[in-house]
ROSE-680373 format. One line per 3 residues: number of its first residue (from 1); their letters; for each residue x, y, z of C-alpha. Coordinates in nm, 3 decimals. Example, Ala and Ser with C-alpha at 12.3 -4.5 7.8 and 13.67 -1.06 7.14 Angstrom:
BEGIN
1> AS> 1.230:-0.450:0.780  1.367:-0.106:0.714
***
This chain:
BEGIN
1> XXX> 10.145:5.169:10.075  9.767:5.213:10.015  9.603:5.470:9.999
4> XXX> 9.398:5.418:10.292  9.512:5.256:10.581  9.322:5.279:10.928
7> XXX> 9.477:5.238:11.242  9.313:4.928:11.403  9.285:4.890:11.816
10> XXX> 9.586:4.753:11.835  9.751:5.036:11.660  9.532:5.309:11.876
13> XXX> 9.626:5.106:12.194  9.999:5.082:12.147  9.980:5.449:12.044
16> XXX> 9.826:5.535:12.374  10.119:5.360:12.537  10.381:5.508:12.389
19> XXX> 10.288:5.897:12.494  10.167:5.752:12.820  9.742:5.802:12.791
22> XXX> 9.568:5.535:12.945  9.276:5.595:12.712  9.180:5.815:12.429
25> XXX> 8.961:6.089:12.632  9.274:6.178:12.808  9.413:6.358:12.476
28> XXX> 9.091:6.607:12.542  9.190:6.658:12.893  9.292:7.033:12.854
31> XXX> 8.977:7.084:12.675  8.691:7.230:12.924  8.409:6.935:12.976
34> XXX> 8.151:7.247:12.963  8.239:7.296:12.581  8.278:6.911:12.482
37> XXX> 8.034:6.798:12.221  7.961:6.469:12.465  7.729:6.244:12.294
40> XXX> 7.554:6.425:12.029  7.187:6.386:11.999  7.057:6.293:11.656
43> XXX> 7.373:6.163:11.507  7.321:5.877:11.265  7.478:5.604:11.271
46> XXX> 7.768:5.479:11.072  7.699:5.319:10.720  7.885:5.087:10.535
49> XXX> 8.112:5.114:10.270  7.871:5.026:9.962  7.611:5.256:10.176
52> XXX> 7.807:5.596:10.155  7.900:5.532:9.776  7.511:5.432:9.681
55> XXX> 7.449:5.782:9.829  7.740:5.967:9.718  7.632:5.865:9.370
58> XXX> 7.272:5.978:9.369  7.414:6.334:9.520  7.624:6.359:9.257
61> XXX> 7.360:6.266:8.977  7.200:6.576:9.021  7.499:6.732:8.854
64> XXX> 7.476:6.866:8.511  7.773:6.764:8.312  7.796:6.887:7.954
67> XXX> 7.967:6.701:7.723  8.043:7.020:7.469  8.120:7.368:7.667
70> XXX> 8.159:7.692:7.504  8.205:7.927:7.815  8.537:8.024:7.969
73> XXX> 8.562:8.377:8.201  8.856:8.247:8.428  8.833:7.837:8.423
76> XXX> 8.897:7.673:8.081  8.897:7.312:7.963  9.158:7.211:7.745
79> XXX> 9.323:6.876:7.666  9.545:6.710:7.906  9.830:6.463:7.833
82> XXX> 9.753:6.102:7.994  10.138:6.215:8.151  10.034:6.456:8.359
85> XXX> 9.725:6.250:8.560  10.033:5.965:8.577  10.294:6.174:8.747
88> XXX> 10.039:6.370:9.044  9.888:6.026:9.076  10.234:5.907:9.297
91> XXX> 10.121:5.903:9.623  10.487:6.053:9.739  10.333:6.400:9.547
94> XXX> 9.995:6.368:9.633  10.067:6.361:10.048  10.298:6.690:9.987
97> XXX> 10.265:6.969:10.158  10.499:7.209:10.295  10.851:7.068:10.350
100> XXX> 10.955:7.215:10.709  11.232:6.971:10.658  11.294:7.127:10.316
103> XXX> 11.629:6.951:10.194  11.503:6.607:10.248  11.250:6.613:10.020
106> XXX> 11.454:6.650:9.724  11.184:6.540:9.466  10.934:6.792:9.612
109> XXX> 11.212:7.073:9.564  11.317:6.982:9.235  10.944:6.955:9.084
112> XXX> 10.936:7.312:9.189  11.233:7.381:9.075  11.150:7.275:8.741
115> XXX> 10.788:7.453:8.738  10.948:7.762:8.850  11.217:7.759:8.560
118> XXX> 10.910:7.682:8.314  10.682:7.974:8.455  11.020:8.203:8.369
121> XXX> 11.054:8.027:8.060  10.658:8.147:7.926  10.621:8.472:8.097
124> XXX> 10.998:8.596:7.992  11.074:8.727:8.367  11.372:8.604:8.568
127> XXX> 11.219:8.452:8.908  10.931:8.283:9.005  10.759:8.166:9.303
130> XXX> 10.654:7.826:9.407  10.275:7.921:9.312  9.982:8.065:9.564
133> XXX> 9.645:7.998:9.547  9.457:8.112:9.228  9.529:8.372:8.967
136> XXX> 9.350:8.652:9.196  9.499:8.617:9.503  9.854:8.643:9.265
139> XXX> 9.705:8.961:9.143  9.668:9.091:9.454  9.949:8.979:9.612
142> XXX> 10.134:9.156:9.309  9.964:9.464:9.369  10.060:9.433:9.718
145> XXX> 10.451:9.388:9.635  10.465:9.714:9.475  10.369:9.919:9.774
148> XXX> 10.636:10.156:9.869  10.610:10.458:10.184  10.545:10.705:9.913
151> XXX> 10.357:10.516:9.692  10.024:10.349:9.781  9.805:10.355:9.485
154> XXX> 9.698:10.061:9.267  9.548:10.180:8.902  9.359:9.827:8.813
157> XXX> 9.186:9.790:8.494  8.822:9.732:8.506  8.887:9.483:8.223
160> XXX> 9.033:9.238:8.464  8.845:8.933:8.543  8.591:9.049:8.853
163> XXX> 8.684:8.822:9.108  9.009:8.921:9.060  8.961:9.288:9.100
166> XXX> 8.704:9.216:9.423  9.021:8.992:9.545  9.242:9.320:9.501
169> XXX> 8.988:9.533:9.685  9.004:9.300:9.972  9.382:9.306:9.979
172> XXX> 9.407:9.697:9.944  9.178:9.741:10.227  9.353:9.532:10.437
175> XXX> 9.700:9.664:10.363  9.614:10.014:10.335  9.658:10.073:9.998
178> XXX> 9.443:10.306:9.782  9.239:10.120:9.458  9.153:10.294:9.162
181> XXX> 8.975:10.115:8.882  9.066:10.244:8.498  8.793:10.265:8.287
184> XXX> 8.760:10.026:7.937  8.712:10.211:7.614  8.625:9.995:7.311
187> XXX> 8.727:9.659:7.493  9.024:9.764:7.614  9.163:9.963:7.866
190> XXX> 9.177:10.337:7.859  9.519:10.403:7.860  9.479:10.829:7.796
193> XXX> 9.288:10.778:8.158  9.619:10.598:8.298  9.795:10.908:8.150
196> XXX> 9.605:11.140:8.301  9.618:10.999:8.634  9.967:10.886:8.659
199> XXX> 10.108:11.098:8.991  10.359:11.017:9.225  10.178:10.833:9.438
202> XXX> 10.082:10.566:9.200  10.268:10.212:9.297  10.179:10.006:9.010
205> XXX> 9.902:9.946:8.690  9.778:9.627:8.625  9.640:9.535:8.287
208> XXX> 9.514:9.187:8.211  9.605:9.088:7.816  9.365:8.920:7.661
211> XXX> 9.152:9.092:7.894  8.815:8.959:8.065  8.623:9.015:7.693
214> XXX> 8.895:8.837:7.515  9.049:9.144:7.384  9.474:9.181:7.324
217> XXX> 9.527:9.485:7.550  9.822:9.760:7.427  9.987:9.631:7.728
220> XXX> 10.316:9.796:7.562  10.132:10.134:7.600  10.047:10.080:7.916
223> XXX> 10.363:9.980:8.028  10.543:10.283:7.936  10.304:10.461:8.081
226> XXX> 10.380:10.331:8.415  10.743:10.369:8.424  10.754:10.711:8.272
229> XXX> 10.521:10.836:8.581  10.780:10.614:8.819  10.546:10.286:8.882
232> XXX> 10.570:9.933:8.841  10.364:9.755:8.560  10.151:9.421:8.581
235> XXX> 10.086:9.206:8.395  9.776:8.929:8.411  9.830:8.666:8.144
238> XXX> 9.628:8.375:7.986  9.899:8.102:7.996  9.855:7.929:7.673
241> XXX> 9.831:8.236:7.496  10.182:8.249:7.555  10.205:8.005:7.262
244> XXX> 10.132:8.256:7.035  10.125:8.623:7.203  10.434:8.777:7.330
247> XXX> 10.548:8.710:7.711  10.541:8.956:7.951  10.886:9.035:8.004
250> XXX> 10.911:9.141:7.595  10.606:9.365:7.687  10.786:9.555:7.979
253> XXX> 10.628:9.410:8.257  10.773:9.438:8.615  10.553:9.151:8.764
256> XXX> 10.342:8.893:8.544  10.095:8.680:8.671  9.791:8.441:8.610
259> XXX> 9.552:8.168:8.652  9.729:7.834:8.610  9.427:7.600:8.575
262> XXX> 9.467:7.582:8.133  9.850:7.421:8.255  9.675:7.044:8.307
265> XXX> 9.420:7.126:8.602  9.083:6.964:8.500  8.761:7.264:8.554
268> XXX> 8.682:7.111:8.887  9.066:6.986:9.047  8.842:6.879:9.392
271> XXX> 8.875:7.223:9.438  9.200:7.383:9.433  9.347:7.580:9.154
274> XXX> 9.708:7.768:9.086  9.781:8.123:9.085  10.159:8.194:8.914
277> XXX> 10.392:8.466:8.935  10.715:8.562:8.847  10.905:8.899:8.810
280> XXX> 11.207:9.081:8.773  11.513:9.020:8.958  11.473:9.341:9.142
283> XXX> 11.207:9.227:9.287  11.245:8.890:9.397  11.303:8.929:9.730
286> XXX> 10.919:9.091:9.729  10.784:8.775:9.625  10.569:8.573:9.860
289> XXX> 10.572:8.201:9.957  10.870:8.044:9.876  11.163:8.015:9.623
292> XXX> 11.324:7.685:9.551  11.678:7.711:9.429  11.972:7.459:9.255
295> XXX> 12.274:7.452:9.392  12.570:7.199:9.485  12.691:7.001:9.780
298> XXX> 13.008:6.968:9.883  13.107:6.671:9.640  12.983:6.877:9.390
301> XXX> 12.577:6.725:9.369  12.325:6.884:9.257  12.090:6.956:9.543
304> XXX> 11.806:7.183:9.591  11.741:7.432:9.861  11.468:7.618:9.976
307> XXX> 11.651:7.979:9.878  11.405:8.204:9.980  11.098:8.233:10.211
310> XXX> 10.926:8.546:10.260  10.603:8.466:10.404  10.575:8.511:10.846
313> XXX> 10.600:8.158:10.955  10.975:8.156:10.863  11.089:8.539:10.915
316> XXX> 11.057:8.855:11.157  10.690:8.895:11.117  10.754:9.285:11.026
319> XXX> 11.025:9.186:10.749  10.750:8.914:10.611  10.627:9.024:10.232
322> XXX> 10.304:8.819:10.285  10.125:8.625:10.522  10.020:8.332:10.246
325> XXX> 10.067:8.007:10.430  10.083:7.727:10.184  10.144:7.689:9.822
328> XXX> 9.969:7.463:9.560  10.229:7.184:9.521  10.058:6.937:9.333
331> XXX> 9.851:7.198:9.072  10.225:7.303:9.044  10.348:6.964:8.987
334> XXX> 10.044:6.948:8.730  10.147:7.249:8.577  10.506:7.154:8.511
337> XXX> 10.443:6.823:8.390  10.222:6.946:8.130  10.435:7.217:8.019
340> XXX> 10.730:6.960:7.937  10.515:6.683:7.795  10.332:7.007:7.504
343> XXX> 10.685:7.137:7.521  10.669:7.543:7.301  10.566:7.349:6.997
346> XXX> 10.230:7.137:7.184  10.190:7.503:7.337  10.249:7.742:7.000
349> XXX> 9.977:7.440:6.862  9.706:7.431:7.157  9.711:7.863:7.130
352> XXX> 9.660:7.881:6.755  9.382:7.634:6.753  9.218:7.786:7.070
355> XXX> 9.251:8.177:6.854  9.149:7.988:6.502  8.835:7.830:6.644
358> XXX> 8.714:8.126:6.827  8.776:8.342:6.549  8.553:8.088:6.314
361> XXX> 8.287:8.078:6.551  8.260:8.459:6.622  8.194:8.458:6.218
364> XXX> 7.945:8.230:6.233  7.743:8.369:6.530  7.766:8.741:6.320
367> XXX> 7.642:8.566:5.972  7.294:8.467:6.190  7.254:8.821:6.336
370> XXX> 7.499:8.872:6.642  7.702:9.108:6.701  8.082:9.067:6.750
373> XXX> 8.195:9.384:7.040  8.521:9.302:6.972  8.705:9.501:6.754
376> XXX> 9.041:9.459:6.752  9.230:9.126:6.815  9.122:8.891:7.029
379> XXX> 9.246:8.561:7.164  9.000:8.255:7.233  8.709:8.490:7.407
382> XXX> 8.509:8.719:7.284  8.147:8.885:7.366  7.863:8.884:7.125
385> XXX> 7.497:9.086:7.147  7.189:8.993:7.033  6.847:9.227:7.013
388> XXX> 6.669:8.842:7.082  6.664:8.698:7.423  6.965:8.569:7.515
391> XXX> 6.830:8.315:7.803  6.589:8.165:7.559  6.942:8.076:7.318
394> XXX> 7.096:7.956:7.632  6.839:7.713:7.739  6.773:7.591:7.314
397> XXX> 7.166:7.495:7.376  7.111:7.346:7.712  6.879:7.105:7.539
400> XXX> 7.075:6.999:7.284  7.336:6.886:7.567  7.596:7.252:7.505
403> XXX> 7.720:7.493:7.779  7.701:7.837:7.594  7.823:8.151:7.674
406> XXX> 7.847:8.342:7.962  7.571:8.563:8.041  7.735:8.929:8.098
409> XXX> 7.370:9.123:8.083  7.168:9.286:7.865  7.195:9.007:7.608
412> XXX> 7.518:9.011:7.610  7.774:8.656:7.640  8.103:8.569:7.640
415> XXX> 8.195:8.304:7.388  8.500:8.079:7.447  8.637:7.838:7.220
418> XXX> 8.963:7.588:7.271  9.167:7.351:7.115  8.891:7.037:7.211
421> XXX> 8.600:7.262:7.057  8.512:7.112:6.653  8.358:7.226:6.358
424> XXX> 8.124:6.984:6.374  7.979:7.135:6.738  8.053:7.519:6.653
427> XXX> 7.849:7.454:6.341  7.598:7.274:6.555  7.555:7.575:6.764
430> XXX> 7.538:7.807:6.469  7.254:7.586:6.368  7.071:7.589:6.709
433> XXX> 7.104:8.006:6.715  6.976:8.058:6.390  6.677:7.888:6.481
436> X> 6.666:8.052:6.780
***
């Protein structure tokens, strides 16, 4: 099969026959002639082949693509096995989308399968979903599982990454639910202001650990927290830090989610990225999207089953946990495949030499003058401030052909460092700043 095939006239024609149109307008019947396009005015005409890629490629020269990146704050380029761009190349994944006719598609179920039993695996909780659409809209959609009659307050961390906590507003406003952010103190949340405002109509907390700055939260602290005063406890999680950091579930979490773009997505995946979660038993009928399942036929086969599906299309609208309509099945697919080709040892390695590096480049910004905010233990980000002008560093390592931090303000950036960072280019920058 290629991967383009047209349908000729022939095709269209015997098409045509077969539903009984005598030409193609008559599909467009129904639709009134008064709000038909007709023949629109101005339209170019067609161009070849060789014509559209000649112009694709100039658009697409006006891109900027640095070959040595040192910013992170959500999307973050690590290395990816040659495996993973071999298995989502198969054009059986790469047409996938949602199997109405789940049980035929066996190999669809079972990659999800698999990346659902992985997700468990890393985040240490005992269900997960078959993925939504980026780590904020699993945020909110966590935030928006806890809701209960009595309880319909969100405390959200204002160390979360900001598109996240704007996707959460959204959410909350739609659902009803009542937002209130907690306050960071030293890089981390406040957790005496959780304390303090812990009532009985608080639903759940969410922390993020490492947090937007970088910083390990006392997610432990915050967890008990949240039970004691009766509410559920979230959990936002850097995926590869899972190599090193403890998983969710040892922290106490209820709900732990995340941006799955470090599992094998490439920065720009033509668009899409992967949002994960997974959560307690208790909870699992909350969840929403989908839930693939193993099981056995009757000759005893292993099979797999769509188990669960708690989004509107497929129950009582009223009954439905979210209104989500798809799932990313091939970032999924990504994901897993690049979880079992690094396997806990490729994923312990890829976490210590993401924390390593950063931790040798925050020392080498702070011997030429910055200063490190972060005080206690941080993962692969971290923020650094500077009395000189930050824009002016920026743009020195622009020239020199490096993406460097992430502006936060007031001269302040957010440095990220991973496993494809060297010496060789964090000296290089060192270089370029003390200049600078």
């Amino acid at each position: 099969m290629g991967k383009y095939t047209p349908n000729g006239e022939n095709e269209r024609r015997e098409m045509l026959e077969v539903i009984g149109a005598g030409a193609l307008e008559e599909l467009f019947s129904d639709i009134p002639s008064q709000v038909r396009a007709g023949e629109l005015e101005g339209l170019p005409e067609g161009a070849s082949e060789l014509e559209v890629m000649r112009r694709m490629k100039k658009t697409a020269d006006k891109n900027r693509v640095f070959p040595t990146v040192f910013r992170g704050a959500g999307a973050y380029r690590h290395y990816i096995p040659a495996m993973v761009k071999n298995v989502i190349s198969k054009e059986n994944f790469q047409t996938a989308y949602t199997p109405y006719q789940a049980e035929i598609s066996q190999g669809i179920l079972q990659s999800i399968f698999e990346y659902q039993t992985m997700i468990c695996d890393i985040t240490g909780m005992d269900v997960s979903n078959a993925s939504v659409y980026d780590g904020a809209s699993a945020a909110a959609e966590a935030v928006s599982m806890c809701r209960e009659r009595k309880r319909n307050k969100a405390l959200v961390s204002a160390a979360v990454n900001p598109y996240a906590v704007e996707t959460i507003k959204t959410y909350c406003f739609g659902n009803g639910m009542e937002l209130e952010i907690v306050p960071v103190r030293d890089g981390v949340t406040d957790t005496g202001y959780i304390r303090d405002h812990m009532d009985e109509s608080v639903a759940c907390v969410l922390i993020q650990s490492p947090n937007y700055y970088g910083n390990i939260e006392r997610a432990e602290e915050a967890g008990e927290i949240a039970h004691a005063g009766g509410a559920k406890f979230i959990m936002s999680v850097n995926p590869i830090s899972l190599g090193v950091l403890k998983s969710p579930g040892e922290l106490g979490a209820d709900i732990a989610v995340g941006e799955g773009q470090p599992l094998g997505l490439p920065l720009s995946f033509g668009g899409p990225y992967l949002g994960f979660m997974a959560c307690r038993e208790k909870l699992m009928r909350k969840l929403p999207g989908r839930i693939v399942g193993q099981t056995e036929d009757h000759k005893g086969r292993t099979g797999y089953v769509l188990t669960l599906q708690a989004r509107e299309q497929h129950i009582r609208r009223e009954k439905a946990s979210s209104n989500i309509c798809s799932n990313q099945a091939l970032c999924a697919l990504a994901a897993g495949v690049y979880l079992s080709v690094m396997g806990n040892e490729g994923l312990k390695k890829a976490a210590v030499q993401c924390m390593s590096k950063a931790h040798y480049l925050a020392e080498g910004l702070e011997s030429i003058g910055f200063t490190v905010e972060n005080k206690g233990e941080f993962f692969h980000e971290f923020v650094t401030a500077s009395s000189k002008d930050s824009d002016e560093a920026l743009r020195r390592l622009e020239d020199a052909g490096i993406l460097g931090g992430y502006p936060l303000g007031d001269g302040r950036l957010l440095w990220c460092c991973t496993e494809l960072n060297t010496r060789e280019e964090m000296d290089k920058v060192i270089g370029i700043l003390k200049e600078v």
